[in-house]
VEXGUPA-744090 format. One record per atom (N, C-alpha, C): residue in one letter; x, y, z. Coordinates in steps of 0.02 Angstrom, whole numbers, padded with zeros to 5 digits, always signed. Example, Ala and Ser with C-alpha at 12.3 -4.5 7.8 and 13.67 -1.06 7.14 Angstrom:
REM VEXGUPA-744090
a+00660-00284+00390 a+00615-00225+00390 a+00660-00165+00390 s+00642-00112+00354 s+00684-00053+00357 s+00645+00002+00394 
This chain:
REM VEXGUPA-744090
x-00255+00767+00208 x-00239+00706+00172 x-00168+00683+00191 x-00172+00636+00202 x-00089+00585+00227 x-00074+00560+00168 x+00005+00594+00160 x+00043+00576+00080 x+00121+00540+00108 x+00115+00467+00069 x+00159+00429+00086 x+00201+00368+00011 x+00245+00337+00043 x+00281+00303+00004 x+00257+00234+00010 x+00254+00176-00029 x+00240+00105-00041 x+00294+00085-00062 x+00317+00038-00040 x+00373-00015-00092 x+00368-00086-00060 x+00403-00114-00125 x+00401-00189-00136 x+00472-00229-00115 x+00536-00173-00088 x+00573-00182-00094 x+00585-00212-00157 x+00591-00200-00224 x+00615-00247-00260 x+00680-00221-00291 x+00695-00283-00308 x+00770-00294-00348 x+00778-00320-00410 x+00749-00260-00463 x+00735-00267-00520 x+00824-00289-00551 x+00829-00294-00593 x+00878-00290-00672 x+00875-00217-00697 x+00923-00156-00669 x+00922-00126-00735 x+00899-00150-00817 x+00861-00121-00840 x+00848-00148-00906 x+00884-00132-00955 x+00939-00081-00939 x+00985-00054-00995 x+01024-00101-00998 x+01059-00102-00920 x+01124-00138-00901 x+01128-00203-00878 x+01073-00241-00900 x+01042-00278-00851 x+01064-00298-00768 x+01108-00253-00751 x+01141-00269-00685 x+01078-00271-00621 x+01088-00301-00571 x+01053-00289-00515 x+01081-00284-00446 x+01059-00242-00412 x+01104-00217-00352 x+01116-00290-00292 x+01151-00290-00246 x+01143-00356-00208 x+01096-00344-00171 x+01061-00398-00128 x+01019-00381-00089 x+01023-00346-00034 x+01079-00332+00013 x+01091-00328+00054 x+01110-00231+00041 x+01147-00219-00012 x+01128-00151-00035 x+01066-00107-00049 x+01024-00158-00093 x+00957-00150-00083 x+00937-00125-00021 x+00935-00163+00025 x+00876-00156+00091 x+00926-00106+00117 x+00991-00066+00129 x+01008-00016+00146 x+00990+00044+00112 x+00976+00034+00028 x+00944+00082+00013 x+00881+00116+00037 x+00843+00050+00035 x+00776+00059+00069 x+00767+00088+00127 x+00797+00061+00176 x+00803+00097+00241 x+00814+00174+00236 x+00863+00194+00192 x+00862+00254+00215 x+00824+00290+00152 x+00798+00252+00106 x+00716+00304+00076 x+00664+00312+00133 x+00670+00236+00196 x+00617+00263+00225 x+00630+00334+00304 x+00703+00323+00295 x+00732+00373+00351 x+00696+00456+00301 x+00735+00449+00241 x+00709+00519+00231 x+00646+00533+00218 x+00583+00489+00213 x+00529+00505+00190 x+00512+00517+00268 x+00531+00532+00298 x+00523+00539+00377 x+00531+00594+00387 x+00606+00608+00372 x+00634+00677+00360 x+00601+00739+00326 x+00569+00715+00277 x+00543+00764+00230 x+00493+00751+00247 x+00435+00727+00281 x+00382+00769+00336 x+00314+00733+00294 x+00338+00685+00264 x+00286+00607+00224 x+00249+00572+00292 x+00190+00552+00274 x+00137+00545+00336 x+00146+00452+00348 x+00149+00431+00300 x+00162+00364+00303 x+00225+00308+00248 x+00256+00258+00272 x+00275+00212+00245 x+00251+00132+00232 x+00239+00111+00177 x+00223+00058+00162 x+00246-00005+00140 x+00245-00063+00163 x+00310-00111+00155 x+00252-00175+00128 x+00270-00183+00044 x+00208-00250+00038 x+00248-00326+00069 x+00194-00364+00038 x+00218-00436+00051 x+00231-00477-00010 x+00296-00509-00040 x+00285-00572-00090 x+00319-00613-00085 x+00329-00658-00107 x+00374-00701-00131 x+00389-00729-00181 x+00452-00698-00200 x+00457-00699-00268 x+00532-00663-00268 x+00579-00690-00325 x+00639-00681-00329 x+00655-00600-00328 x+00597-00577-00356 x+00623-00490-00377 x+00609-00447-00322 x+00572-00487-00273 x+00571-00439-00199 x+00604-00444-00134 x+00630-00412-00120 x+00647-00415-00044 x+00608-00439+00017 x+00511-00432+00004 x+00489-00410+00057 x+00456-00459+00090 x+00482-00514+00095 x+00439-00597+00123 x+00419-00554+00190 x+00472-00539+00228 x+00451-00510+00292 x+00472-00446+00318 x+00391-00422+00286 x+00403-00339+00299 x+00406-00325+00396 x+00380-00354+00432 x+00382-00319+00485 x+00454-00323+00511 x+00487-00349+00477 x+00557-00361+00507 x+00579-00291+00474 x+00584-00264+00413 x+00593-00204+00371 x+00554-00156+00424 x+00481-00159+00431 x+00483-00092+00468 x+00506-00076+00514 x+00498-00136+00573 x+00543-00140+00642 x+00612-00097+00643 x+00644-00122+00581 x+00707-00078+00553 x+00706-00001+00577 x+00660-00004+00515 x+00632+00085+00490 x+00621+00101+00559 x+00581+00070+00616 x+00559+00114+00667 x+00596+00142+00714 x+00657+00090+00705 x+00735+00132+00734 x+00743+00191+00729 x+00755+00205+00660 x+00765+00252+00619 x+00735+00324+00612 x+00675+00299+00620 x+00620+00361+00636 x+00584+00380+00672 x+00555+00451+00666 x+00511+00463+00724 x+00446+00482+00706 x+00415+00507+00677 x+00351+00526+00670 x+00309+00479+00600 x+00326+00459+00566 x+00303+00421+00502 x+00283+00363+00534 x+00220+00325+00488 x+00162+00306+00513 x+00205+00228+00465 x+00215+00180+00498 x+00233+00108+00480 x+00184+00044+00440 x+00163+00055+00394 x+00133-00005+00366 x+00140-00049+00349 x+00096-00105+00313 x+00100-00168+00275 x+00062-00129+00219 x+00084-00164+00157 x+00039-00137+00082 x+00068-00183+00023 x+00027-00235+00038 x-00013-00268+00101 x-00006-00329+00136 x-00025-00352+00192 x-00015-00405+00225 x-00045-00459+00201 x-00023-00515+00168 x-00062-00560+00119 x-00083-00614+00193 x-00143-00585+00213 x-00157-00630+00271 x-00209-00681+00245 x-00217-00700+00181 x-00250-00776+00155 x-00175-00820+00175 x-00150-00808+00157 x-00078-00863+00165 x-00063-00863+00241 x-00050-00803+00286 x-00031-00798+00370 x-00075-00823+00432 x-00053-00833+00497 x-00091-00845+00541 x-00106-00785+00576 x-00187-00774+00588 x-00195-00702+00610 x-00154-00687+00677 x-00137-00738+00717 x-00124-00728+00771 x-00034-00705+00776 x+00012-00749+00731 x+00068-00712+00712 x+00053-00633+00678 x+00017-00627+00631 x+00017-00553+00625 x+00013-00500+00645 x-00045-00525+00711 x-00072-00468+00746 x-00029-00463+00812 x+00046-00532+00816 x+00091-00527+00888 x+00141-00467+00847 x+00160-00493+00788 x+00201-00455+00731 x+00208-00384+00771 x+00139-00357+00705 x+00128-00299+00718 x+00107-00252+00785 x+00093-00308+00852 x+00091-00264+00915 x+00159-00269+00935 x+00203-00293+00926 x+00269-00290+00918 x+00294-00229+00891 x+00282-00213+00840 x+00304-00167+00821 x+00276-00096+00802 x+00220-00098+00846 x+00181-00046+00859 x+00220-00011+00941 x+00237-00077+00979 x+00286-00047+01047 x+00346-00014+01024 x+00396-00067+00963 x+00452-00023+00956 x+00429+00024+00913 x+00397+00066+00872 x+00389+00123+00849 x+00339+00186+00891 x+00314+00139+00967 x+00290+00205+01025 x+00229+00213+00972 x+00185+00150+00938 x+00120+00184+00918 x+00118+00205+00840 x+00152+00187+00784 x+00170+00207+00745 x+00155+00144+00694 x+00119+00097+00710 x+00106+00032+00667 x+00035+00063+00617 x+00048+00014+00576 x-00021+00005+00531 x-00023-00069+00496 x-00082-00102+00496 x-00086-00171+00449 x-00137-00134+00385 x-00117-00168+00337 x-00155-00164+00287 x-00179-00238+00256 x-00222-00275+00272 x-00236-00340+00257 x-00261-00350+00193 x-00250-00387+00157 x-00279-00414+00073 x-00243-00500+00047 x-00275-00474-00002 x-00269-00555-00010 x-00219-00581-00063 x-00175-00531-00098 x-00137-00511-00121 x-00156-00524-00205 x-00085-00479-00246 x-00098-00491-00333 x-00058-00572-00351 x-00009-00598-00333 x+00028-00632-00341 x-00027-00700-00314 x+00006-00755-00327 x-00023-00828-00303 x+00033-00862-00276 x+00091-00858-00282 x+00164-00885-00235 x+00131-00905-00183 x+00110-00869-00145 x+00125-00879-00054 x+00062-00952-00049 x+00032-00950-00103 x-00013-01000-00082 x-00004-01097-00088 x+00046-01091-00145 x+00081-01164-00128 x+00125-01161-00077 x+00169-01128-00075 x+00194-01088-00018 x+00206-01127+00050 x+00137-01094+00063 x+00135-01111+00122 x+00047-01169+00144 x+00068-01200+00096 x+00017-01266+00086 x-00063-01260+00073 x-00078-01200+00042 x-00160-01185+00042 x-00174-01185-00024 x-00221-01194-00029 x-00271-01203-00098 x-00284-01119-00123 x-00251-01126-00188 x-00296-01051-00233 x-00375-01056-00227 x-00413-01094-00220 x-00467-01101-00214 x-00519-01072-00173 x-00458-01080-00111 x-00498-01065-00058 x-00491-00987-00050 x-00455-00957-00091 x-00449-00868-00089 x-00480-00842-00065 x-00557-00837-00060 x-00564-00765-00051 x-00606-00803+00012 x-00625-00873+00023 x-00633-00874+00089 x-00576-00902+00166 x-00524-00891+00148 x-00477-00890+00173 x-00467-00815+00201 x-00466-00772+00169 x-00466-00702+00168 x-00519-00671+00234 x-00575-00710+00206 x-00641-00684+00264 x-00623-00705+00309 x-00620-00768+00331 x-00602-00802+00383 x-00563-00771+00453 x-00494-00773+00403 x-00440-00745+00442 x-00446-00675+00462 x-00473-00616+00421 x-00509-00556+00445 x-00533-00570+00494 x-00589-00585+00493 x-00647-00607+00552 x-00574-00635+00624 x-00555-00661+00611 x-00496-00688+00693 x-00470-00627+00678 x-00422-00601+00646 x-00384-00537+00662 x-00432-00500+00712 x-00491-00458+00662 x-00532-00426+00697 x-00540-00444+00789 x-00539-00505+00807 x-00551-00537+00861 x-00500-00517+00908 x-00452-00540+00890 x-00396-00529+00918 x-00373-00474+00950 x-00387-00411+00872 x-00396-00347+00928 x-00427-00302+00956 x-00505-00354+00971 x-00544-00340+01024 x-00544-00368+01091 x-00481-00414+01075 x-00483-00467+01143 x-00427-00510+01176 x-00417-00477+01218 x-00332-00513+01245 x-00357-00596+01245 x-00415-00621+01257 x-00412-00699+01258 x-00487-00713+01236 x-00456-00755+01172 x-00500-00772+01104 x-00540-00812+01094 x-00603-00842+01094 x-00623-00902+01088 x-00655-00891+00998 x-00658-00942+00952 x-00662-00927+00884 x-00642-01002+00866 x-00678-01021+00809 x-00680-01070+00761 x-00698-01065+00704 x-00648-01103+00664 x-00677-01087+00580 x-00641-01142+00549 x-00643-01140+00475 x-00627-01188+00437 x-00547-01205+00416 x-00515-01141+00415 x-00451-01165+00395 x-00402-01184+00457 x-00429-01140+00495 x-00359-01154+00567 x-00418-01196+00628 x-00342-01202+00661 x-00369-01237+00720 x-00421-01199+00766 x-00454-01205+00804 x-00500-01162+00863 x-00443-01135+00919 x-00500-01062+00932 x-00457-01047+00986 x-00476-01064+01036 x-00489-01063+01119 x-00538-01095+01145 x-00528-01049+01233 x-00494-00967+01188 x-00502-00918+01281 x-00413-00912+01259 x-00373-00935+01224 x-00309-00912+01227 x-00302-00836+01236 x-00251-00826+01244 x-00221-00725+01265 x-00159-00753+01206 x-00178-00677+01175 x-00132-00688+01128 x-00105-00592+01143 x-00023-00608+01132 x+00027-00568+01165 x+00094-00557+01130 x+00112-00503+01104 x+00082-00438+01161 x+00029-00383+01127 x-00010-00342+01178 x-00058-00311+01166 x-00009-00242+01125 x-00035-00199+01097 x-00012-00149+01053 x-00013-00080+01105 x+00022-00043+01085 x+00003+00042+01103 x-00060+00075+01100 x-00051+00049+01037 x-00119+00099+01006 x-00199+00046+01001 x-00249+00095+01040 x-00302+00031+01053 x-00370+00086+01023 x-00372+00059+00979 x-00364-00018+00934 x-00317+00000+00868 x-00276-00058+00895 x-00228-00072+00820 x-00251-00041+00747 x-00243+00002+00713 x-00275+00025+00640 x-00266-00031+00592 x-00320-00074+00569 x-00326-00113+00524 x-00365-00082+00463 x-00340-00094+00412 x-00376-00063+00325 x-00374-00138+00284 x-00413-00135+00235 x-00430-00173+00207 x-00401-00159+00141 x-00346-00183+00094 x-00323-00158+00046 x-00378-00214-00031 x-00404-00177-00062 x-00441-00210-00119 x-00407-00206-00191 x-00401-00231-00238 x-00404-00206-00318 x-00486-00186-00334 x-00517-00224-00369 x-00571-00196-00411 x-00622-00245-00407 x-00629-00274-00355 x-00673-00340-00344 x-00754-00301-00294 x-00799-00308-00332 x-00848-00279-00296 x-00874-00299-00230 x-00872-00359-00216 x-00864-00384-00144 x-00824-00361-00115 x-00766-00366-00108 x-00706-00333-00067 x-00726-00274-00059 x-00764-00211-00072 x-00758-00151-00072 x-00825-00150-00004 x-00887-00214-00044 x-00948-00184+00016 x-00912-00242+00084 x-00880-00274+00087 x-00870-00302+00135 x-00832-00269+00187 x-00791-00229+00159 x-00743-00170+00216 x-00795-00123+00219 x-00838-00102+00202 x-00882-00052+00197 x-00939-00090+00264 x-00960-00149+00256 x-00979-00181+00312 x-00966-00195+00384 x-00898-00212+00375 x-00843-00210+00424 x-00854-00136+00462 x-00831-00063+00434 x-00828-00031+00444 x-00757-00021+00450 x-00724-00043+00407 x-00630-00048+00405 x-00612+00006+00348 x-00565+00059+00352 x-00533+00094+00312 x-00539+00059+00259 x-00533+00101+00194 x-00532+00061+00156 x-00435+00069+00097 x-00395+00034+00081 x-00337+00044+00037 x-00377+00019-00036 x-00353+00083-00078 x-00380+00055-00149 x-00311+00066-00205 x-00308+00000-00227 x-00245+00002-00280 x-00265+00011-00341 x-00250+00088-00367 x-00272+00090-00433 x-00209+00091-00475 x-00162+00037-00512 x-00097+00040-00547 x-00134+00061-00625 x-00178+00069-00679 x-00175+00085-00708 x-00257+00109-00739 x-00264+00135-00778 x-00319+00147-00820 x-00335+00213-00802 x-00406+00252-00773 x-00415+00308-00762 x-00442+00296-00690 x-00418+00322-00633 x-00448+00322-00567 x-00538+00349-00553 x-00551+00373-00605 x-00634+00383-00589 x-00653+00328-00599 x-00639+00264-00616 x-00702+00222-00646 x-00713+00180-00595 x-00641+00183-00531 x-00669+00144-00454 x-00738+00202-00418 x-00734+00262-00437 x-00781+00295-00414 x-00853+00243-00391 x-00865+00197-00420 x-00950+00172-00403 x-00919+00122-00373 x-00859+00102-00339 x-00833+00041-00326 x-00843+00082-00239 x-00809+00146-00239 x-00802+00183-00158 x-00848+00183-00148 x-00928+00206-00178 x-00984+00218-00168 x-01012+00179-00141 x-01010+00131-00166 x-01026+00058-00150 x-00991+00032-00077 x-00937+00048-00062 x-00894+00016-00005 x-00965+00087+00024 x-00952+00142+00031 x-00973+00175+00083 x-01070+00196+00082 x-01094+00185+00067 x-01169+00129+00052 x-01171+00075+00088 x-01116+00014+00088 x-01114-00022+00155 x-01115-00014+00179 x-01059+00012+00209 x-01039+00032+00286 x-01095+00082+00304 x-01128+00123+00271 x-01191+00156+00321 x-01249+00126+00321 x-01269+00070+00280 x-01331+00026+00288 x-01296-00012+00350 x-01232-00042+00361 x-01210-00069+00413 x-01225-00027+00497 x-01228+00018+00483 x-01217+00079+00565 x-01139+00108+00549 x-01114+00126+00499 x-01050+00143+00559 x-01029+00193+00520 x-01014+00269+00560 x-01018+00324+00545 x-00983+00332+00497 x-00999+00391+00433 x-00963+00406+00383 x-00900+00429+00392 x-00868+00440+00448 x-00816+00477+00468 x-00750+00406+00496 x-00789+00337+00491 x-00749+00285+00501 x-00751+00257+00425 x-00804+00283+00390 x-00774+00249+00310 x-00722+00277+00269 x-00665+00283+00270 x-00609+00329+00236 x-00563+00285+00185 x-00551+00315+00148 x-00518+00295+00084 x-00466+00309+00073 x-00418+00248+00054 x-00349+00274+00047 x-00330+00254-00003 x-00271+00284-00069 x-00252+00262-00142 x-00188+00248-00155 x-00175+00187-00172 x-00094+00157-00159 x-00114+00161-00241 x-00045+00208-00267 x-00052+00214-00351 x+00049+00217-00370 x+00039+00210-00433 x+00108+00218-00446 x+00151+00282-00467 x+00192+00319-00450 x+00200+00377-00460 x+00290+00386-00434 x+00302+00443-00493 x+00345+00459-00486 x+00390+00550-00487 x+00413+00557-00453 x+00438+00620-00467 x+00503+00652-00497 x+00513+00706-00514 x+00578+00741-00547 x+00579+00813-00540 x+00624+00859-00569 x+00634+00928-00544 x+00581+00950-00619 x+00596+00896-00669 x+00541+00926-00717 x+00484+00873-00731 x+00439+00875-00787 x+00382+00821-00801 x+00426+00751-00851 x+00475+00803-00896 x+00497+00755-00928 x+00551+00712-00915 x+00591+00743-00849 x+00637+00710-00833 x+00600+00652-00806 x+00555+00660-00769 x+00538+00623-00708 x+00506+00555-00766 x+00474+00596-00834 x+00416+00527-00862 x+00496+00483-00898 x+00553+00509-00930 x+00585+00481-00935 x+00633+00424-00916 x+00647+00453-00832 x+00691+00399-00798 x+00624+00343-00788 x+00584+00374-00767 x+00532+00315-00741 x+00522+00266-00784 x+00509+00274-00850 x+00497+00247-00913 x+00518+00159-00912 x+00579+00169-00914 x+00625+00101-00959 x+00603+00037-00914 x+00605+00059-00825 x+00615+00001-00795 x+00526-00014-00787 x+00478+00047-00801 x+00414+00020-00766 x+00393-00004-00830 x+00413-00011-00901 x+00393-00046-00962 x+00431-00116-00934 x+00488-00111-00925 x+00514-00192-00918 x+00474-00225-00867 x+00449-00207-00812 x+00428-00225-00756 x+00346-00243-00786 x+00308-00209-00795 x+00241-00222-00803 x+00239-00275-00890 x+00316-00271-00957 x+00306-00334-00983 x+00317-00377-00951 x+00359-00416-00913 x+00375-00463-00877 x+00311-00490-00852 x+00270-00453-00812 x+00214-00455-00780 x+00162-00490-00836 x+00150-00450-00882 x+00132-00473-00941 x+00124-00506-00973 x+00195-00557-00961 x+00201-00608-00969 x+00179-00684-00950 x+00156-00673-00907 x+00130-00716-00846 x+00038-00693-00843 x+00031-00651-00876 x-00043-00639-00852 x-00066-00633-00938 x-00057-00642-00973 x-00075-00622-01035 x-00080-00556-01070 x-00042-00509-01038 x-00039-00446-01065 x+00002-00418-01109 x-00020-00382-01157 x+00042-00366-01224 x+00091-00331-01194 x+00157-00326-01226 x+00210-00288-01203 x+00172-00213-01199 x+00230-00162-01150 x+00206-00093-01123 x+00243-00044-01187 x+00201-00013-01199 x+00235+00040-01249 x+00223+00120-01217 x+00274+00140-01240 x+00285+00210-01215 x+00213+00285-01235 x+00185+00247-01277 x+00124+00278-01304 x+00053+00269-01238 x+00052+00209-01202 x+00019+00176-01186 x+00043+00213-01109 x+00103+00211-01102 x+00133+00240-01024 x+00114+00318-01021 x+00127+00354-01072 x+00123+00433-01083 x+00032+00453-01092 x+00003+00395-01102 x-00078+00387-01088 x-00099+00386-01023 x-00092+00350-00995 x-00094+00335-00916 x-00061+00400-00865 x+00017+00430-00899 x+00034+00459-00850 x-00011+00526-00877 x-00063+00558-00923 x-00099+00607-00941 x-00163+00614-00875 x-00188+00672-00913 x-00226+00741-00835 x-00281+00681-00801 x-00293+00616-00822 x-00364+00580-00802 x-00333+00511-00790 x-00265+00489-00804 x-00214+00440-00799 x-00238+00438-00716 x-00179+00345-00717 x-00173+00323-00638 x-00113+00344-00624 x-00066+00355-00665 x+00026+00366-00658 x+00014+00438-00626 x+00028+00443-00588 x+00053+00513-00554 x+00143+00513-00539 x+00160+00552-00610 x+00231+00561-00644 x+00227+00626-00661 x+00293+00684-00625 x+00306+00706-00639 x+00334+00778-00609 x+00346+00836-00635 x+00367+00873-00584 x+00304+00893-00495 x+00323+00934-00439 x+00278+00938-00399 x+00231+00972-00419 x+00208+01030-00452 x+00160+01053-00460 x+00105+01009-00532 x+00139+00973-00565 x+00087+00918-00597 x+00057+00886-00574 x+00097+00838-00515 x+00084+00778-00465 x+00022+00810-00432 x+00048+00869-00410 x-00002+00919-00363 x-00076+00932-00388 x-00095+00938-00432 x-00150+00940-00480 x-00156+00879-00492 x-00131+00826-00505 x-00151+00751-00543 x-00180+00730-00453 x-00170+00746-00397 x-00180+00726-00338 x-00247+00757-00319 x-00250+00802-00324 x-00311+00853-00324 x-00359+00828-00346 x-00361+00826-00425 x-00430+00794-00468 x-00415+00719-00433 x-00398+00664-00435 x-00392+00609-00400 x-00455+00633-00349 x-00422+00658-00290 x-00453+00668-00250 x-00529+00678-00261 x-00540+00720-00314 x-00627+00748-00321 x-00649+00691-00353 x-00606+00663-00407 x-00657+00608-00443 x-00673+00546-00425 x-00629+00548-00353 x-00657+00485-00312 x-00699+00503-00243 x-00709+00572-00241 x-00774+00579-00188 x-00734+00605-00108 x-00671+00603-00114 x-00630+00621-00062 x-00576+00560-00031 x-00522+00550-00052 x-00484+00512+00010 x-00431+00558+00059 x-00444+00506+00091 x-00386+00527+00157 x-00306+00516+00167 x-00280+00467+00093 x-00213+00449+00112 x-00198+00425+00035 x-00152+00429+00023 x-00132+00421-00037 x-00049+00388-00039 x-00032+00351-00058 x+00032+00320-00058 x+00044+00296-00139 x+00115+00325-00154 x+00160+00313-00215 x+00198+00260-00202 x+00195+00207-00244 x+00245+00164-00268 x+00292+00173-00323 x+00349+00201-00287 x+00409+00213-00353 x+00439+00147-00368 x+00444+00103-00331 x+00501+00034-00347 x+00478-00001-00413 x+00437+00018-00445 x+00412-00020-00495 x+00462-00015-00559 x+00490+00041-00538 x+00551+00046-00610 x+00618+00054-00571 x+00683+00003-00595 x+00729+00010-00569 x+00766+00080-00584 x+00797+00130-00532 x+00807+00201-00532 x+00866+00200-00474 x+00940+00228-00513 x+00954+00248-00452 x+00952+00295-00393 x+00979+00280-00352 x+00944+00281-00261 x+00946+00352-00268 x+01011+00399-00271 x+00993+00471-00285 x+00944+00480-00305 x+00935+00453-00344 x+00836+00484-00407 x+00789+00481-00353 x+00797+00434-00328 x+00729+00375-00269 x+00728+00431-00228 x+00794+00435-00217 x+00801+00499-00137 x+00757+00576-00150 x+00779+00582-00208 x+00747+00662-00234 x+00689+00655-00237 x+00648+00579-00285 x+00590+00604-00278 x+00539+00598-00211 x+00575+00560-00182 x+00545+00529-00096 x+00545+00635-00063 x+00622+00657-00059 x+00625+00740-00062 x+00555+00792-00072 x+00546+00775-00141 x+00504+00819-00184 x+00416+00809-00154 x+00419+00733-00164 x+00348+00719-00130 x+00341+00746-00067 x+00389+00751-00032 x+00382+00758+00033 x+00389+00844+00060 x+00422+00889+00021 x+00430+00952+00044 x+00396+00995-00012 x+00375+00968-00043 x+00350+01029-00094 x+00277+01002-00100 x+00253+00937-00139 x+00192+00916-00141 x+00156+00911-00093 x+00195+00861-00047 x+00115+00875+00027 x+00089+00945+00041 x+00164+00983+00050 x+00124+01045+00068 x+00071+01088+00033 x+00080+01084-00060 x+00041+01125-00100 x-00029+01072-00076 x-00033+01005-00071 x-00077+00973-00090 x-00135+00995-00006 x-00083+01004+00037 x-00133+01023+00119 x-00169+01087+00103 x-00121+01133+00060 x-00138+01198+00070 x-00191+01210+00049 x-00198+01197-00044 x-00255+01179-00079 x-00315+01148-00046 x-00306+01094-00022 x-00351+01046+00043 x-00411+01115+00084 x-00342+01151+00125 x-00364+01193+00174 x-00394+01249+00151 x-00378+01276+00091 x-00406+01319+00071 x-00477+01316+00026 x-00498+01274+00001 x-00555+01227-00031 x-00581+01190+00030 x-00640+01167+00060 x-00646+01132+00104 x-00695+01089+00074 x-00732+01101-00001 x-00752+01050-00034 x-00706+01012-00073 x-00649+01029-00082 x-00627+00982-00123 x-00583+00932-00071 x-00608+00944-00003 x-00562+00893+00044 x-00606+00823+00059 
């Protein structure tokens, strides 16, 4: 199993102090969470997309490009590439771009994103969501089967034999399909035959169980071997040297962050009853010391039928960078390893 980091770059408000770091401090922090999650022997990094005052990350490939300086063996993502709003053909120059400067080390994760910003944005209709989404899949897909493209569809112009450049390292480019809880989205990557990213931020992670089933039921009524249908879980999680340190710091900023959110979507404020629910043995929060995380990763694992990759989003609560650093540390030298070992030593529960 590949165990990795997600962030939003964001630039929350302390909620105590309400202070917020500058931006430009920010994205040095970042950089070097993603230098050490490198260091400490983490399989992948994940860089989403929004727009929106509290994030950094309009343009993640410029952030990983960064990171790929920086590092050597950690696996470079999008989480995720809101390619309803992008042109497949910038994405896919993007990321073969920066699949050369990281020597092979790229990943896209395509979706259609949680937010709606990017879509006045950049002049498109909410409407057209989720076939905007297909669309532009379908050309990505194209693209990296084919140095010169011919393709027509509804939102963009036709291609008509263009070469689109430059070609990547790695052939074929790793494209995943990142979903929430939409039952289409799940058999359509399952059709595709595309990895699948599943964001589970709250409730109990078994209940996507008939959602994977379903993605991988497609994909083998489709043809395409069970060993290309793989599952990966972008969840929110945090670590500490104990359970309570770790549910504590995490606490203040991921209540401020998900009311805010709340606010805008119709959801009641977050209460600490409600957080200490979630972060419990059947919870989505994976909070807390390594050998909890280590077990909360484990059952994860069985009650969704097996994945292959798993990625924590800590940025959700503002924390300082020491904290960030330790738990990026902890995930990385103590948890992966109990979580491989366990893996290797069980070969059903892998």
């Amino acid at each position: 199993m590949q165990i990795g980091v997600d962030s939003f770059a964001a630039a929350i408000s302390d909620p105590a102090s309400g202070l917020t770091l500058e931006p430009v401090e920010r994205m040095q922090h970042l950089l070097e969470e993603m230098e050490l999650a490198d260091q400490a022997g983490l399989d992948v990094f994940g860089i989403g997309e929004h727009h929106r005052a509290e994030f950094l990350d309009s343009a993640p490939t410029v952030i990983l490009a960064a990171a790929a300086t920086r590092t050597k063996t950690i696996r470079l993502t999008s989480a995720v590439t809101v390619l309803s709003a992008a042109d497949p053909v910038r994405v896919f120059q993007e990321f073969a771009t920066l699949d050369l400067i990281s020597h092979g080390r790229a990943e896209i994760v395509a979706g259609r994103g949680s937010f709606v910003e990017a879509y006045p944005l950049f002049g498109l209709r909410l409407e057209d969501y989720d076939s905007l989404f297909s669309e532009k899949l379908d050309l990505l897909l194209k693209i990296r089967e084919n140095t010169h493209v011919g393709w027509s569809g509804k939102h963009r112009a036709p291609l008509t034999g263009q070469a689109i450049y430059p070609r990547p390292l790695q052939n074929p480019l790793p494209i995943w399909v990142g979903v929430g809880g939409t039952p289409t989205s799940f058999a359509r990557a399952g059709m595709l035959g595309l990895p699948l990213m599943v964001a589970i931020i709250g409730g109990q992670p078994a209940r996507f169980r008939p959602l994977i089933d379903l993605y991988r039921e497609a994909g083998c009524r489709a043809g395409h071997p069970a060993e290309k249908l793989i599952v990966g879980l972008h969840a929110i999680g945090f670590l500490g040297d104990t359970t309570e340190q770790a549910a504590d710091d995490f606490y203040p900023g991921y209540a401020h962050t998900f009311t805010e959110i709340g606010k805008e979507r119709g959801w009641p404020p977050t209460t600490r009853a409600q957080f200490n629910a979630v972060r419990g043995p059947t919870g989505a929060l994976l909070i807390g010391d390594a050998e909890t995380v280590t077990e909360k990763i484990l059952y994860v694992n069985e009650a969704l039928g097996g994945i292959s990759r798993i990625t924590f989003q800590m940025g959700v609560s503002t924390l300082p960078h020491q904290k960030m650093l330790r738990a990026i540390e902890i995930l990385g030298t103590r948890v992966a390893p109990m979580v491989r070992k366990e893996l290797a030593a069980s070969p059903a529960r892998a």
